[in-house]
C-alpha positions in Angstrom: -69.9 45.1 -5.2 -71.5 41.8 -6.8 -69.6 40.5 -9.6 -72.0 39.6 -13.2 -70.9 36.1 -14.3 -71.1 35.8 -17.7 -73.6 33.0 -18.7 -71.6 29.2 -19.7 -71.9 27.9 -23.3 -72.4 24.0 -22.9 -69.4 21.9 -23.9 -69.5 20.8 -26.9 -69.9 17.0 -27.2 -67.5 14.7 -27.7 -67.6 12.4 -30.5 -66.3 9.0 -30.3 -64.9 8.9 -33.6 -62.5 11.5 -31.6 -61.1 8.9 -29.5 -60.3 7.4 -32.6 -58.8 9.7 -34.1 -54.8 9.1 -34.7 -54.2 13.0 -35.2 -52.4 14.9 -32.4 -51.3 11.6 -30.5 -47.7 11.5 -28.9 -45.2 8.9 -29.3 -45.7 7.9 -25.9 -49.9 7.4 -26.3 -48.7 5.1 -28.8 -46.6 3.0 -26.7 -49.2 2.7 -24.2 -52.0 1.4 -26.9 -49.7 -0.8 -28.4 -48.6 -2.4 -24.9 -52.3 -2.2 -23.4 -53.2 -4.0 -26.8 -50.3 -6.7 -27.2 -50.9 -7.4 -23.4 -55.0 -7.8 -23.9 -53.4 -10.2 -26.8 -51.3 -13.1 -24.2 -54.3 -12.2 -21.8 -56.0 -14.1 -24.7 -53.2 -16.5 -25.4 -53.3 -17.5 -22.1 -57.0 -18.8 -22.2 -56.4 -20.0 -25.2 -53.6 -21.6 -24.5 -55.5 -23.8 -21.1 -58.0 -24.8 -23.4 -56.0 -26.5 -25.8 -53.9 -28.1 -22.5 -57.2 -29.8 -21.7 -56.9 -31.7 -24.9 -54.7 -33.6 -23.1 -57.2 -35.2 -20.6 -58.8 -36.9 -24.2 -56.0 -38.7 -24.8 -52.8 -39.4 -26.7 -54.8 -39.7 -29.7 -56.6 -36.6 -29.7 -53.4 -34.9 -28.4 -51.1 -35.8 -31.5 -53.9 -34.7 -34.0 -53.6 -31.5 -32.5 -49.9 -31.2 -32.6 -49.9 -32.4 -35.9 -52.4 -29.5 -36.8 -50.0 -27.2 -34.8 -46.9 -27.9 -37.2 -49.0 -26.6 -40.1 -47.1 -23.0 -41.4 -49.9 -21.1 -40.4 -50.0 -22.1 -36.7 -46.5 -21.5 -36.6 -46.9 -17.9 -38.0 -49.3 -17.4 -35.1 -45.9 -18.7 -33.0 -43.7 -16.2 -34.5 -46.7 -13.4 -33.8 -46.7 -14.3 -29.5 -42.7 -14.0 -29.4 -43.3 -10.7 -31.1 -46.0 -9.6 -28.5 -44.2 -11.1 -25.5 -41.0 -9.4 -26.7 -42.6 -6.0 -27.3 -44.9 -6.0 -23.9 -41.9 -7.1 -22.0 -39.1 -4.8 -23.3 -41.7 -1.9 -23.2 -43.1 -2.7 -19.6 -39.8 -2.5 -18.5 -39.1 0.9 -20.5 -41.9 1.9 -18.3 -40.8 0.5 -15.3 -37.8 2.8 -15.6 -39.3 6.0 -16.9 -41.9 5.5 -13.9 -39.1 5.0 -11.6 -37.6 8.5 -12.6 -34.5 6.8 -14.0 -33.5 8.1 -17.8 -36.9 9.9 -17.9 -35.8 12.4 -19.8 -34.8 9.6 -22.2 -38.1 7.5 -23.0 -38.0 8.0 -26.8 -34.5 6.3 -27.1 -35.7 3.8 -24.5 -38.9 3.1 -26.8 -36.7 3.1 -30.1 -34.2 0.1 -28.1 -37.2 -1.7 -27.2 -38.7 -1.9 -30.6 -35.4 -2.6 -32.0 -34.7 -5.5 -29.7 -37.8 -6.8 -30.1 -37.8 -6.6 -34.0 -34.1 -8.7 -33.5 -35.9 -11.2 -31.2 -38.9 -11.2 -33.6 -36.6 -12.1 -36.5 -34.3 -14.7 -34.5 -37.6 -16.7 -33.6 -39.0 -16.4 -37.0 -35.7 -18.3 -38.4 -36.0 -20.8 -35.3 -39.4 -21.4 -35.8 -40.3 -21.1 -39.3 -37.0 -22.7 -40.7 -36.2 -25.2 -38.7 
């Protein structure tokens, strides 16, 4: 006996303004855009960060002009942001590192709530540090 497939509707497309689309999302997608993102971030840091060392082959001079520009408030802000993004990528990464592992699995929302939490504390403690002293 021959079976009668019924014919296929086409898929629908998917939009792109889907993917951006904050409805529906877990707590745990969150985490992951927030670490992918603050880790794209040092990525970026990092670059940044060799191209200001090679200041350094131009001389003293040209060095101490650019520390002097670093000790301006906003450059220090920008400080205070990379603890934040270190903290948060490093704390999370190893929330992940643990949840990946199988150990307190079924605990990954309190693990994510610690990690923001300690790195909010860390945040603020370098803020004072940096900004006030």
């Amino acid at each position: 006996m021959m079976r009668l497939e019924r014919p296929r509707r086409p898929a629908a497309p998917r939009r792109a303004s889907r993917w951006l689309d904050p409805r529906g999302r877990h707590l745990g997608t969150w985490a992951f855009v927030a670490n992918r993102l603050t880790g794209l971030g040092l990525v970026a840091y990092l670059y940044l960060h060799l191209a200001i060392l090679s200041t350094l082959l131009r001389g003293p001079e040209a060095w101490d002009g650019l520390v002097g520009l670093f000790r301006n408030p906003g450059f220090l802000a920008l400080d205070v942001l990379l603890v934040c993004g270190l903290a948060f990528h490093g704390l999370n990464g190893l929330r992940v590192a643990l949840i990946g592992s199988g150990l307190l699995a079924d605990r990954h929302k309190a693990l994510l709530a610690a990690a923001a939490i300690l790195a909010g504390l860390i945040s603020l403690v370098a803020a004072v540090r940096i900004l006030l002293v």
